[in-house]
Backbone and ligand atoms as CSV (ligand in chain L), in Angstrom:
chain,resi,resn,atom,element,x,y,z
A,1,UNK,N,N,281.185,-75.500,23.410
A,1,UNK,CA,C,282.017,-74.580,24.177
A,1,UNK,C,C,283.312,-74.293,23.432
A,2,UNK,N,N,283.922,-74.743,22.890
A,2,UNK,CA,C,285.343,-75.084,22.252
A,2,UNK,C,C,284.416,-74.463,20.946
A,3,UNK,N,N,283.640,-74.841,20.675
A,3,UNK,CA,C,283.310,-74.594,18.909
A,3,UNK,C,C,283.045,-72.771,19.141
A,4,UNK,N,N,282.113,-72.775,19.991
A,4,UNK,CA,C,282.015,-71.624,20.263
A,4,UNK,C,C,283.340,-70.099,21.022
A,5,UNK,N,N,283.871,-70.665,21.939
A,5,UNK,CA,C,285.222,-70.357,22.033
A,5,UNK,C,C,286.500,-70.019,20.448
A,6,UNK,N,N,285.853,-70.965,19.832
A,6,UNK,CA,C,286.907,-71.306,18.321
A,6,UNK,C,C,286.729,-70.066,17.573
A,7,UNK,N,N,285.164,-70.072,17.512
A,7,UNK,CA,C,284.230,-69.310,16.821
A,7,UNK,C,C,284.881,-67.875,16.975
A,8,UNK,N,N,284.191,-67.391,18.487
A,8,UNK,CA,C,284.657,-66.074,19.031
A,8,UNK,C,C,286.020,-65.808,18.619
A,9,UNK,N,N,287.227,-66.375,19.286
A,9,UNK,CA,C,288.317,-66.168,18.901
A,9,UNK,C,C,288.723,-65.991,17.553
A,10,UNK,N,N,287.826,-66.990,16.719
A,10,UNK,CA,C,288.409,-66.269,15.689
A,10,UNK,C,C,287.621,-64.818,15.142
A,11,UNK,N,N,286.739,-64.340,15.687
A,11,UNK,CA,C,285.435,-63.461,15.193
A,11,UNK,C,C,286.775,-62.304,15.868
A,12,UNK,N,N,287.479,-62.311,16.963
A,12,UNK,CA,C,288.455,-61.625,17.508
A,12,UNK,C,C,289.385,-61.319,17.065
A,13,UNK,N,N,290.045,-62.475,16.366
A,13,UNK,CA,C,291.236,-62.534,15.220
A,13,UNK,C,C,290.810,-61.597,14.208
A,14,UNK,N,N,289.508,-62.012,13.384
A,14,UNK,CA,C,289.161,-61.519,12.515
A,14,UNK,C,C,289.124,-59.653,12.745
A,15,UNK,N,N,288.361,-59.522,13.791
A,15,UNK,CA,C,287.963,-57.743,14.403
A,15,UNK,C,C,289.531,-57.056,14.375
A,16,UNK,N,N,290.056,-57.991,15.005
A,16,UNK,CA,C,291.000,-57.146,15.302
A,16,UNK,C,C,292.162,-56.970,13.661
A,17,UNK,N,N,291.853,-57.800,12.324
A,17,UNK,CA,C,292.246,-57.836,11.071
A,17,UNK,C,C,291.797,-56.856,10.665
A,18,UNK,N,N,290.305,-56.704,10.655
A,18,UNK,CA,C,289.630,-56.038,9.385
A,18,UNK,C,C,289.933,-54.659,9.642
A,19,UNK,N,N,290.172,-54.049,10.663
A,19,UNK,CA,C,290.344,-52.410,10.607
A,19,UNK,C,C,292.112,-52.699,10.144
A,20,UNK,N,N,292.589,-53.353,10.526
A,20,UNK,CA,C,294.040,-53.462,10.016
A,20,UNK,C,C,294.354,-53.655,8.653
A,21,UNK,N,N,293.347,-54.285,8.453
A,21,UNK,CA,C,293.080,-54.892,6.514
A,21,UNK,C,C,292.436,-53.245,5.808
A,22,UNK,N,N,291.983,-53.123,6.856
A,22,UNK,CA,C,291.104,-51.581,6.023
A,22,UNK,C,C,292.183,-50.624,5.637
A,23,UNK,N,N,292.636,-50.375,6.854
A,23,UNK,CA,C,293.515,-49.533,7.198
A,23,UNK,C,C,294.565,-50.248,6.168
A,24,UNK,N,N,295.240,-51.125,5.805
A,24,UNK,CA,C,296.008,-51.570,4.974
A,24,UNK,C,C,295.567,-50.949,3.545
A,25,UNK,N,N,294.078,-51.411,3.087
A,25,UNK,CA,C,293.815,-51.332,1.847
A,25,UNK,C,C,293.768,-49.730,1.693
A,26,UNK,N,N,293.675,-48.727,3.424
A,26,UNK,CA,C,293.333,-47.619,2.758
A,26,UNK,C,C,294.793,-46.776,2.210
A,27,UNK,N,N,295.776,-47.424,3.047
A,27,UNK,CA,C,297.089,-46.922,2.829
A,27,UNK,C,C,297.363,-47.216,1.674
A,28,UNK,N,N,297.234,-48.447,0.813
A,28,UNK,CA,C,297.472,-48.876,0.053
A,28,UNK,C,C,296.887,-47.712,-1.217
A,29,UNK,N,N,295.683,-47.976,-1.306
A,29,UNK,CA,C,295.314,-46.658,-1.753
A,29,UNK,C,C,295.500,-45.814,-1.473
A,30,UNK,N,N,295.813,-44.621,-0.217
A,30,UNK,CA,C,296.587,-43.583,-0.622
A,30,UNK,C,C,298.116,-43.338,-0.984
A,31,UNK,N,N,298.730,-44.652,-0.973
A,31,UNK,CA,C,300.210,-45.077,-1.532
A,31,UNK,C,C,299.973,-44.906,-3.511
A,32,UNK,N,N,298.943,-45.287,-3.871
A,32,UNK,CA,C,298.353,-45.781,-5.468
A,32,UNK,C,C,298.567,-43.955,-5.544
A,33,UNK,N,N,297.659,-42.990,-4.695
A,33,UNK,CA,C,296.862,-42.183,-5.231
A,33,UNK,C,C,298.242,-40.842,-4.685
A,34,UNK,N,N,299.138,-41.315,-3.916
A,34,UNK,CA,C,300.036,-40.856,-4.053
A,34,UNK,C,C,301.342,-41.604,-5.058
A,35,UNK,N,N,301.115,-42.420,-5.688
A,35,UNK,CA,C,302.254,-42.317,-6.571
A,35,UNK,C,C,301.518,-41.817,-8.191
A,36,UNK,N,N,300.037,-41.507,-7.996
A,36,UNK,CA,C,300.042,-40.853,-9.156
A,36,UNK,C,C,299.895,-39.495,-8.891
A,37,UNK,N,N,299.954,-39.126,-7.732
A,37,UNK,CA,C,300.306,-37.671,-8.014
A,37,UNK,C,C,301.872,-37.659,-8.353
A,38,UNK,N,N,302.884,-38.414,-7.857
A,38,UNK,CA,C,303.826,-38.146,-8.275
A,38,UNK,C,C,304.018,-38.596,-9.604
A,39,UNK,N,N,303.251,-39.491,-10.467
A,39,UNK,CA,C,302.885,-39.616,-11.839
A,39,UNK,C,C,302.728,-38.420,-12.419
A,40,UNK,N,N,301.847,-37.701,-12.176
A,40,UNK,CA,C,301.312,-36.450,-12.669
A,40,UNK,C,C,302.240,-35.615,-12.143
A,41,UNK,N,N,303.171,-35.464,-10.990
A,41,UNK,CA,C,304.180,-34.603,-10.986
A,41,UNK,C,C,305.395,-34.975,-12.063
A,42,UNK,N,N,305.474,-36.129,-12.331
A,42,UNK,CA,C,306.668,-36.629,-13.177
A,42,UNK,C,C,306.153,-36.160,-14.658
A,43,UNK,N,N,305.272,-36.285,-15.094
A,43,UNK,CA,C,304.239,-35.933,-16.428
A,43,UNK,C,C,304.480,-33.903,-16.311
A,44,UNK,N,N,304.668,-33.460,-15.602
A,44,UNK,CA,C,304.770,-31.987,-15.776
A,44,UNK,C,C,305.965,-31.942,-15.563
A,45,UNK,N,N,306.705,-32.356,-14.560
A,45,UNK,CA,C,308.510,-32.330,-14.893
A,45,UNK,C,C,308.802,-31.943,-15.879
A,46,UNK,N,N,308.176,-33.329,-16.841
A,46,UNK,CA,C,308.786,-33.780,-18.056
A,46,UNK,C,C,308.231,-33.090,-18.934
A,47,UNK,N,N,306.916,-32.275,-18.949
A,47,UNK,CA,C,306.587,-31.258,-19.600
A,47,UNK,C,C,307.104,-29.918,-19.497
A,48,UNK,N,N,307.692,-29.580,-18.505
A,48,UNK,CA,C,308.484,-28.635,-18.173
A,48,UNK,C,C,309.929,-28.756,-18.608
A,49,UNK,N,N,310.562,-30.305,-18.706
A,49,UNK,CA,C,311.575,-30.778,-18.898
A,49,UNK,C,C,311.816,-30.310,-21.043
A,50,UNK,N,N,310.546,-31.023,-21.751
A,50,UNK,CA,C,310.657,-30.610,-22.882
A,50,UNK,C,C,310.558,-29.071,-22.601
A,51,UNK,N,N,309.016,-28.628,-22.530
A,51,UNK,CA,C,309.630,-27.120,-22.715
A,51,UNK,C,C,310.818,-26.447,-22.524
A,52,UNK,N,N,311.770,-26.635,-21.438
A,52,UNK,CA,C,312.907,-25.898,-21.379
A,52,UNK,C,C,313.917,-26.452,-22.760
A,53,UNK,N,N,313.959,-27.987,-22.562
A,53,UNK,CA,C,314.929,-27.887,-23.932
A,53,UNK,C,C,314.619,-27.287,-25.332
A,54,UNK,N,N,313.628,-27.282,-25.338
A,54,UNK,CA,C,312.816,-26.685,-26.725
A,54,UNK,C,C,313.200,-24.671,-26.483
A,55,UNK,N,N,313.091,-24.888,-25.604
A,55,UNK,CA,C,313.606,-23.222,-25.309
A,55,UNK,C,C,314.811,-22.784,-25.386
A,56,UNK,N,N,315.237,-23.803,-24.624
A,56,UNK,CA,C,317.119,-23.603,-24.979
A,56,UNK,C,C,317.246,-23.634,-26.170
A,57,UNK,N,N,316.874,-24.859,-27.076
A,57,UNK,CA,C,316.964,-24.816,-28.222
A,57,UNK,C,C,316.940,-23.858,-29.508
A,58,UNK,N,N,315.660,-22.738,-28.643
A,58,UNK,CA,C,315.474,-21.854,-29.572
A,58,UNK,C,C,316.761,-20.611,-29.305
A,59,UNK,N,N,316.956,-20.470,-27.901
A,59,UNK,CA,C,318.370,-19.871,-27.652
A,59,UNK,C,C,319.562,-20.195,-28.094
A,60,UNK,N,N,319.920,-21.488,-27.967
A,60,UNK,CA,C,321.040,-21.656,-28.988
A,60,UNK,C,C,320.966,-21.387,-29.987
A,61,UNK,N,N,319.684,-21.704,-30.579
A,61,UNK,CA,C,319.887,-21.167,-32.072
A,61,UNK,C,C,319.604,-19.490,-32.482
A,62,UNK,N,N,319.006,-19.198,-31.604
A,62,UNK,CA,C,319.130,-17.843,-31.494
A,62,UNK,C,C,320.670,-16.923,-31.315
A,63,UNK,N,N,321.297,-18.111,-30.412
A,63,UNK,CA,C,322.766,-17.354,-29.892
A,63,UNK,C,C,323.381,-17.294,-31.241
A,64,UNK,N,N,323.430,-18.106,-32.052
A,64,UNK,CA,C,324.125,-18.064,-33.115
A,64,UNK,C,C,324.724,-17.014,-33.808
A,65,UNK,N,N,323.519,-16.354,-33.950
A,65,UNK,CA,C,323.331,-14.584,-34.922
A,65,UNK,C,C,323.072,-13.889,-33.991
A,66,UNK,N,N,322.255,-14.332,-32.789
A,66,UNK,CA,C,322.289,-12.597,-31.951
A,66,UNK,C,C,322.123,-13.039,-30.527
A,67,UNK,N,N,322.564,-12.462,-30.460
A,67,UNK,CA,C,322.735,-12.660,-28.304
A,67,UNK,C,C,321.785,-11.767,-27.832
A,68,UNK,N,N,320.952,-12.297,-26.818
A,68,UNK,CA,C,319.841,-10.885,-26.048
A,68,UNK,C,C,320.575,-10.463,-24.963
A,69,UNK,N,N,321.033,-8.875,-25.208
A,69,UNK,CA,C,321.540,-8.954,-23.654
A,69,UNK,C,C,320.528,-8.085,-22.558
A,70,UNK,N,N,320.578,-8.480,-21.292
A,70,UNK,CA,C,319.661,-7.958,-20.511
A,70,UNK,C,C,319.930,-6.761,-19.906
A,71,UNK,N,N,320.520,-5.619,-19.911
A,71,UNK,CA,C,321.115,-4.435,-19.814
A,71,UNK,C,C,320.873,-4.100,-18.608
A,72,UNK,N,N,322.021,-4.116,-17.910
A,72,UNK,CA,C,322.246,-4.495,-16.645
A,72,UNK,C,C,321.983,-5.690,-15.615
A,73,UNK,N,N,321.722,-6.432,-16.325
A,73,UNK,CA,C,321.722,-8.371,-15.589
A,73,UNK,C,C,320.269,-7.689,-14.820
A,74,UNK,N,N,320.199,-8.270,-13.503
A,74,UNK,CA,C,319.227,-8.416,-12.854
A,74,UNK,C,C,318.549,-7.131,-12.525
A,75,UNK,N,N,319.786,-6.091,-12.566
A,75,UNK,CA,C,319.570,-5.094,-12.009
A,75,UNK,C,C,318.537,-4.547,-12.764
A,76,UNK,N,N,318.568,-4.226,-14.143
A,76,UNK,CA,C,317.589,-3.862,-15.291
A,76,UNK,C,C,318.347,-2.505,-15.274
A,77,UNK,N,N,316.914,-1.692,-15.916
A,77,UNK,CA,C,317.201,0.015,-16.641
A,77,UNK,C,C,316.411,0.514,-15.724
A,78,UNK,N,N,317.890,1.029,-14.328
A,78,UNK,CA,C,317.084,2.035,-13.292
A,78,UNK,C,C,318.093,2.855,-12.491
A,79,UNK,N,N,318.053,4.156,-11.775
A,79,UNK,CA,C,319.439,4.731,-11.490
A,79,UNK,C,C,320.190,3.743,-10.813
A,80,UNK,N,N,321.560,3.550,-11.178
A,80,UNK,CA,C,322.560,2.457,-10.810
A,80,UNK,C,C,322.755,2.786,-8.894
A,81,UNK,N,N,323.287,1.848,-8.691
A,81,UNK,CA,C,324.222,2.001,-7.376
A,81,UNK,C,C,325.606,2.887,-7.324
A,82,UNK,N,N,325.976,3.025,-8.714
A,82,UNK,CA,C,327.069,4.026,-8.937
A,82,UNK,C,C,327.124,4.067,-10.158
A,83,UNK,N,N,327.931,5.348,-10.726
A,83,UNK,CA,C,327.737,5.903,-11.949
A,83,UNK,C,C,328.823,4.931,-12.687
A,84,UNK,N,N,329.296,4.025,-12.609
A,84,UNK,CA,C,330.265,3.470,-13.626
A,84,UNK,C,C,329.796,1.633,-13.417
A,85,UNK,N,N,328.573,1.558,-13.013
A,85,UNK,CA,C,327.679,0.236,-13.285
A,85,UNK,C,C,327.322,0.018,-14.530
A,86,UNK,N,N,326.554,0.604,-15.285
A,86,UNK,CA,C,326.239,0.459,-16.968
A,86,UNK,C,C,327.515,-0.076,-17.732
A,87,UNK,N,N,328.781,0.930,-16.879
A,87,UNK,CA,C,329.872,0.691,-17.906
A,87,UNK,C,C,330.535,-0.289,-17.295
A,88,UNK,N,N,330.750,-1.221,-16.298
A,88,UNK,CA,C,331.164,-2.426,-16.075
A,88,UNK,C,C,330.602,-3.485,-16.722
A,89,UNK,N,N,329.272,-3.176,-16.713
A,89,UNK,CA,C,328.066,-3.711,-16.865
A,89,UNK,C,C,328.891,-4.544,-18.544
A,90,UNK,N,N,328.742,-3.352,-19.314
A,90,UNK,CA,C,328.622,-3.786,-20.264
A,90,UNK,C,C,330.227,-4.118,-21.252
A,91,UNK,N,N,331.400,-3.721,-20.215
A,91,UNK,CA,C,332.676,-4.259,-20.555
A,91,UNK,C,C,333.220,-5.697,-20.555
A,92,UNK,N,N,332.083,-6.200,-19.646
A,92,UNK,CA,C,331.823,-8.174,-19.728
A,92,UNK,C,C,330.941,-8.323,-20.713
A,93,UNK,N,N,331.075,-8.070,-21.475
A,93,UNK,CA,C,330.028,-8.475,-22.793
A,93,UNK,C,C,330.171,-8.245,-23.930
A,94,UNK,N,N,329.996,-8.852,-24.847
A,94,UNK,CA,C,330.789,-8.262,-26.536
A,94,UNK,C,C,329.062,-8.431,-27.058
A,95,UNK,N,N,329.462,-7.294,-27.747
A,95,UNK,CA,C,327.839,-6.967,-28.551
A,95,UNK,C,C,328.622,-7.111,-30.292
A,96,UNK,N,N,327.507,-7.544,-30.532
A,96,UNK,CA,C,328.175,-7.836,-31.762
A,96,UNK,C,C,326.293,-7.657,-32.812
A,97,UNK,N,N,326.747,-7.199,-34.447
A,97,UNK,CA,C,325.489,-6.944,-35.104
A,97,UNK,C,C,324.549,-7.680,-34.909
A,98,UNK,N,N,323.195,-7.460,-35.205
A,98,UNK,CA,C,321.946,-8.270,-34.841
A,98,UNK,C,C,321.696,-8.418,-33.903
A,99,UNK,N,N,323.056,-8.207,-32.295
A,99,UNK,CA,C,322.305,-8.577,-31.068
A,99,UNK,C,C,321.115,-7.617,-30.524
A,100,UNK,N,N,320.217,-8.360,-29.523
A,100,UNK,CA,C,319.160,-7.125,-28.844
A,100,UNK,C,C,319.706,-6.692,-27.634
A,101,UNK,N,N,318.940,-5.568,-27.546
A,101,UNK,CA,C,319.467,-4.767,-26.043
A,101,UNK,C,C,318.096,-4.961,-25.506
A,102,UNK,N,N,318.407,-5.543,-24.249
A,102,UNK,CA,C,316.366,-5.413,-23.679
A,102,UNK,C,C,316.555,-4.885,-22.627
A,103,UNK,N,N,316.405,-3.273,-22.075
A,103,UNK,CA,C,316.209,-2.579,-21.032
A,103,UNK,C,C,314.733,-2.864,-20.045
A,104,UNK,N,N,315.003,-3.480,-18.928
A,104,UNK,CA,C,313.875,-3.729,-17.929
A,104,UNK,C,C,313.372,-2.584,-17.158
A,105,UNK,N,N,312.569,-1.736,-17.383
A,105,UNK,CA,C,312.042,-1.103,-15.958
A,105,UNK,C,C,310.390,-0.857,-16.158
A,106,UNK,N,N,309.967,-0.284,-15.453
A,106,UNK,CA,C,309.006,-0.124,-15.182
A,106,UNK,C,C,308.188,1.608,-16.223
A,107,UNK,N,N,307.421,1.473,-16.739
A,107,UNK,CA,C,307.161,2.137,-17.934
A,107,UNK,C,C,306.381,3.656,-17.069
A,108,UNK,N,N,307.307,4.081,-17.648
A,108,UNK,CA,C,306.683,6.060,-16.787
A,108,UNK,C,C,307.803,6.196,-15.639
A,109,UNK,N,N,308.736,5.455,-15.500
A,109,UNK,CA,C,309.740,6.050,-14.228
A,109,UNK,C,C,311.091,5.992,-15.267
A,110,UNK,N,N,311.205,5.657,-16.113
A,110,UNK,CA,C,312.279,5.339,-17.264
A,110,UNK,C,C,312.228,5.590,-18.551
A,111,UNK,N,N,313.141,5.626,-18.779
A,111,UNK,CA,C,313.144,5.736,-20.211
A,111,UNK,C,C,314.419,5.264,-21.147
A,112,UNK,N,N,314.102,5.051,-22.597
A,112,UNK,CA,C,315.504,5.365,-23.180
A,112,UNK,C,C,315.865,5.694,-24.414
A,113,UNK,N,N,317.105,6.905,-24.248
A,113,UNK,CA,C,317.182,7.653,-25.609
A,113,UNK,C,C,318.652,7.085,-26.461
A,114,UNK,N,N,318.393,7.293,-27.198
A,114,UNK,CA,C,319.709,6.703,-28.178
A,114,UNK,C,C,320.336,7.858,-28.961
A,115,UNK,N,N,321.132,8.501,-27.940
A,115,UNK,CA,C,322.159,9.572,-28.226
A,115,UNK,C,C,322.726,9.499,-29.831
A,116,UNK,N,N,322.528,10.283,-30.905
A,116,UNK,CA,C,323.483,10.825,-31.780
A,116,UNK,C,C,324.909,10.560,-31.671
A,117,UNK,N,N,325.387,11.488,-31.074
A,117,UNK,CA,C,326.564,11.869,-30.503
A,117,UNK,C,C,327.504,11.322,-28.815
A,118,UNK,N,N,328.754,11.224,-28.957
A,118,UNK,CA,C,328.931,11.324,-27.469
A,118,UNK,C,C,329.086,12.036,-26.672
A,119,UNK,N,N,329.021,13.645,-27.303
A,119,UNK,CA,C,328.920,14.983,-26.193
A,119,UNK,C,C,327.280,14.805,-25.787
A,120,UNK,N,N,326.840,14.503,-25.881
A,120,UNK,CA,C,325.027,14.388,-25.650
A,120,UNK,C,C,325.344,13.231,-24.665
A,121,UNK,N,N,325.523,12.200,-24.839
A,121,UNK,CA,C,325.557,11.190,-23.857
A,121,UNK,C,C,326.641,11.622,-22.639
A,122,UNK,N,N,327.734,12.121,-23.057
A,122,UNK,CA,C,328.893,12.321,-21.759
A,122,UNK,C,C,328.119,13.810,-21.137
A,123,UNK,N,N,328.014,14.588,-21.575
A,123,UNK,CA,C,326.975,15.624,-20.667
A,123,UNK,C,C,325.130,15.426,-20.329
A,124,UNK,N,N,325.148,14.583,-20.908
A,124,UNK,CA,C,323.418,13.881,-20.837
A,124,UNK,C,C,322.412,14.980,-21.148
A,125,UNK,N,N,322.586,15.873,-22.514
A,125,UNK,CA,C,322.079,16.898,-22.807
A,125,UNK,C,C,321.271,16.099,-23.658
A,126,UNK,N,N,319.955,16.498,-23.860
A,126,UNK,CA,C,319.187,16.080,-25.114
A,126,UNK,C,C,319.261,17.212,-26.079
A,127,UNK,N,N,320.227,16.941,-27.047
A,127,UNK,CA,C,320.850,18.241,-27.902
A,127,UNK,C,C,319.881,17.715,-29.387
A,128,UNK,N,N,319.985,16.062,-29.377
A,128,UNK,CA,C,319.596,15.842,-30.910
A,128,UNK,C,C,318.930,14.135,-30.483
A,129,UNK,N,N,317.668,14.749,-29.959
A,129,UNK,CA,C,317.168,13.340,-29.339
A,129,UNK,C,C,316.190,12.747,-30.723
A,130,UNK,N,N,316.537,11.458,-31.246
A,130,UNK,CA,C,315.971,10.957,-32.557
A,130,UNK,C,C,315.000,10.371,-32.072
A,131,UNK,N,N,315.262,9.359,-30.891
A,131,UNK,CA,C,313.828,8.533,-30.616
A,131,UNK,C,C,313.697,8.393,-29.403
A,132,UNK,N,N,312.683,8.536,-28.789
A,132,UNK,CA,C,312.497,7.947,-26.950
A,132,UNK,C,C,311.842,6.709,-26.995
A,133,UNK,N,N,312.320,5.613,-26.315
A,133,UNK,CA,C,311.171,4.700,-25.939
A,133,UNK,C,C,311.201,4.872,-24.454
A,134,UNK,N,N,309.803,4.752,-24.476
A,134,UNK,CA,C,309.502,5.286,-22.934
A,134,UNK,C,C,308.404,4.053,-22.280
A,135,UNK,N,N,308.234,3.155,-23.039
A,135,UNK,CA,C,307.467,1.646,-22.907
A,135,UNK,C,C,308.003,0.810,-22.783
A,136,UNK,N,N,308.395,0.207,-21.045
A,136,UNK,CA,C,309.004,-1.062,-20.788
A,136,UNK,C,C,308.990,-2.257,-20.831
A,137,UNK,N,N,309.256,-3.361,-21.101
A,137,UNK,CA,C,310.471,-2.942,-21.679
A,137,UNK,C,C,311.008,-2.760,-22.944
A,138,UNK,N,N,312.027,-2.255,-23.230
A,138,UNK,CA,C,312.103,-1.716,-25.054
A,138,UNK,C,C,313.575,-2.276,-24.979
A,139,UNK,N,N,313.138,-3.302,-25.991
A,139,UNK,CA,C,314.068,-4.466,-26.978
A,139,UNK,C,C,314.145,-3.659,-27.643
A,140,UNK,N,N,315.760,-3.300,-28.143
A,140,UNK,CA,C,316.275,-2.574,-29.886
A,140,UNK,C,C,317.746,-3.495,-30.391
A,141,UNK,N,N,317.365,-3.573,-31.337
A,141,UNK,CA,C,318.593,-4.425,-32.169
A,141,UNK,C,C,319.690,-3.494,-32.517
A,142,UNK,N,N,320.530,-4.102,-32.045
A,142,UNK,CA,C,321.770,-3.615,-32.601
A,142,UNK,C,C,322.381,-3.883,-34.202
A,143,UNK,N,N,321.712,-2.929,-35.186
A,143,UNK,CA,C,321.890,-3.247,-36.650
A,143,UNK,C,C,323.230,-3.167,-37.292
A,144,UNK,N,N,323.780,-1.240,-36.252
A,144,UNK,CA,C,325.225,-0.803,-37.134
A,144,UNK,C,C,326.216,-1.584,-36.479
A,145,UNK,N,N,327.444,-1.197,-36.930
A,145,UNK,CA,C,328.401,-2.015,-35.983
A,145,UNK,C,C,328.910,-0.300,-35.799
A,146,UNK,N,N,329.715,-0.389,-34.925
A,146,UNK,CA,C,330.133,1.285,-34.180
A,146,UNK,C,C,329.591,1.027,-32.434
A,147,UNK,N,N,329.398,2.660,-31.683
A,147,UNK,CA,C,329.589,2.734,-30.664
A,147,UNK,C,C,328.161,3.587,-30.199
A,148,UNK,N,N,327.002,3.017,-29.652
A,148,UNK,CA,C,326.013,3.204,-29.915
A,148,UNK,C,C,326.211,3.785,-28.054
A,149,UNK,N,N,325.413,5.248,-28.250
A,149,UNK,CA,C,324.959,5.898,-26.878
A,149,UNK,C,C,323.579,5.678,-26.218
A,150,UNK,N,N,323.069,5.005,-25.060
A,150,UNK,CA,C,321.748,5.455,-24.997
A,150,UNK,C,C,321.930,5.879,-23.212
A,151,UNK,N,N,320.765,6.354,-22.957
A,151,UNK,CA,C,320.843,7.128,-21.289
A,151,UNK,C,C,318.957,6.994,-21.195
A,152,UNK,N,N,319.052,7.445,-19.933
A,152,UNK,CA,C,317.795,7.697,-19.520
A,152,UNK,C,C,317.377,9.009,-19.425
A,153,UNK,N,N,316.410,10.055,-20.083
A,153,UNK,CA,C,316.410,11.203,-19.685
A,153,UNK,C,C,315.469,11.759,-18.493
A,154,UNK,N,N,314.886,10.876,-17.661
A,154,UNK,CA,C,313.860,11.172,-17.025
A,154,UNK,C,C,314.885,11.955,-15.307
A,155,UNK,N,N,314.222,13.037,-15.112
A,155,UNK,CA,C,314.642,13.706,-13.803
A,155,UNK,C,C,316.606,13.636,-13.959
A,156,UNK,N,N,317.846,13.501,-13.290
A,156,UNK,CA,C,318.486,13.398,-13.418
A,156,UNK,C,C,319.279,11.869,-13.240
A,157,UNK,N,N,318.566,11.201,-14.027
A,157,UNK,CA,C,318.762,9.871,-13.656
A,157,UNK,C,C,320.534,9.693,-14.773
A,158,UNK,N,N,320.315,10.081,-15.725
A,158,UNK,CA,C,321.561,10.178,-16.986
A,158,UNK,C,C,322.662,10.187,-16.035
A,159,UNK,N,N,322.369,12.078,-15.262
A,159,UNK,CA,C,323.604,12.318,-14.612
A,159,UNK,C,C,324.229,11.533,-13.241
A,160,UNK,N,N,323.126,10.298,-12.921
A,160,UNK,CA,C,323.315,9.427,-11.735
A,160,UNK,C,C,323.893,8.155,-12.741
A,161,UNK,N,N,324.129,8.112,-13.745
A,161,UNK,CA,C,324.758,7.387,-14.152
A,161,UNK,C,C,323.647,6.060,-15.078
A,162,UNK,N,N,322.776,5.979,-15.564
A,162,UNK,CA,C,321.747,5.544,-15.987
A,162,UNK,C,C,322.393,5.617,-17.426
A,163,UNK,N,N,323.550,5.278,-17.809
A,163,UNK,CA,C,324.037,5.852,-19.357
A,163,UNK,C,C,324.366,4.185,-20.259
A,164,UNK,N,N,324.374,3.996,-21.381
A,164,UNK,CA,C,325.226,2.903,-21.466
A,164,UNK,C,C,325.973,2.920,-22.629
A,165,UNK,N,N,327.400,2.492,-22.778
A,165,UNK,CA,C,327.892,3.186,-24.389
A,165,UNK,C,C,328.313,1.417,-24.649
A,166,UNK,N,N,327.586,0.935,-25.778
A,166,UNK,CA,C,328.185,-0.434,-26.062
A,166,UNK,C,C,329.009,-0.135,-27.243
A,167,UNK,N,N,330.175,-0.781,-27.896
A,167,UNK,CA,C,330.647,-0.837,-28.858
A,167,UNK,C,C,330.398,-2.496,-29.681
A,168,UNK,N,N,329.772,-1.905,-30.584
A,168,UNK,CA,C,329.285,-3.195,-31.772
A,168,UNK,C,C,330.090,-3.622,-32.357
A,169,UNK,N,N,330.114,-4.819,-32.796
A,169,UNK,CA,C,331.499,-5.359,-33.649
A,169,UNK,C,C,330.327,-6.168,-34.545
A,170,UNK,N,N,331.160,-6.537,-36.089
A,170,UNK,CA,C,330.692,-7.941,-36.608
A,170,UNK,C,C,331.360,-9.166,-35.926
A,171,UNK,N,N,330.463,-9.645,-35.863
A,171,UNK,CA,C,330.730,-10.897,-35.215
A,171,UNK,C,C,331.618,-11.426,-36.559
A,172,UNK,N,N,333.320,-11.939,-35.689
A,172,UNK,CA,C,333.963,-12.913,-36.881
A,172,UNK,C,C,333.558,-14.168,-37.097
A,173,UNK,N,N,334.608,-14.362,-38.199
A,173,UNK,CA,C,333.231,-15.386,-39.279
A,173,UNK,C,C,334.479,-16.727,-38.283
A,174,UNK,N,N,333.702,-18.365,-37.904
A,174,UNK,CA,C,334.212,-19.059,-37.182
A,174,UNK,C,C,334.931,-19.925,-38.050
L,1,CU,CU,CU,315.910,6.644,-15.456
């Protein structure tokens, strides 16, 4: 009676362990199988972590000789919010030889011409148009040093203010 009583009770002890033990070992394992996902999240961090410095890297060393500027920050190459945006735009910024200009828009609603002259750009006449790029987006290096015109000629976007006049400098020697 007692042996048997002993028995049960512990067969009770035990029942009432083993789903607790299960349930332990299963947490346990999904504790394992969640810290290697966060393994494998830490492993792409850190792959993400090199790639960016390796990127920066190539930007700093890129900044050196030429700066990319993004012509008009977020906004990109599209009729402004007002006609004297391009030219704020680009009065926070020193362009200097070798840098790129990378105009963002969308290819067939934009464009961009690189004015000759500044009566062509200040009246947005295509009087002496040398080149269109009309394929977005169009990276051009800034080679001369001087005061380089470009606009958009598509519909009256120029005369909405779509213009940008950078002045190039050599970069001084440090
Ligand atoms: Cu345009």
């Amino acid at each position: 009676m007692d042996l048997y009583n002993s028995s049960f009770a512990s067969f009770l002890f035990l029942a009432r362990l083993l789903p607790q033990s299960t349930a332990e070992v299963r947490g346990d394992r999904e504790l394992a199988e969640g810290e290697g996902e966060e393994q494998g999240m830490a492993e792409a961090h850190l792959t993400l972590l090199l790639l960016a410095a390796s990127m920066s890297c190539l930007v700093t060393a890129s900044q050196a000789h030429q700066k990319i500027h993004i012509v008009g920050g977020s906004y990109g190459w599209k009729i402004p919010p007002n006609t004297t945006f391009y030219e704020e735009w680009a009065n926070k910024q020193s362009f200097f030889v070798g840098d790129k200009l990378v105009f963002l828009y969308t290819t067939g609603l934009q464009n961009v011409i690189e004015a000759s002259e500044e009566e062509e750009f200040t009246y947005c006449k295509q009087t002496n148009v040398e080149d269109v790029q009309f394929v977005g987006p169009t990276i051009l290096q800034l080679t001369k040093a001087g005061v380089h015109y470009f606009y958009c000629s598509v519909g009256l976007h120029c005369e909405g203010g779509q213009k940008l006049r950078v002045n190039v400098t050599h970069e001084a020697a440090a």
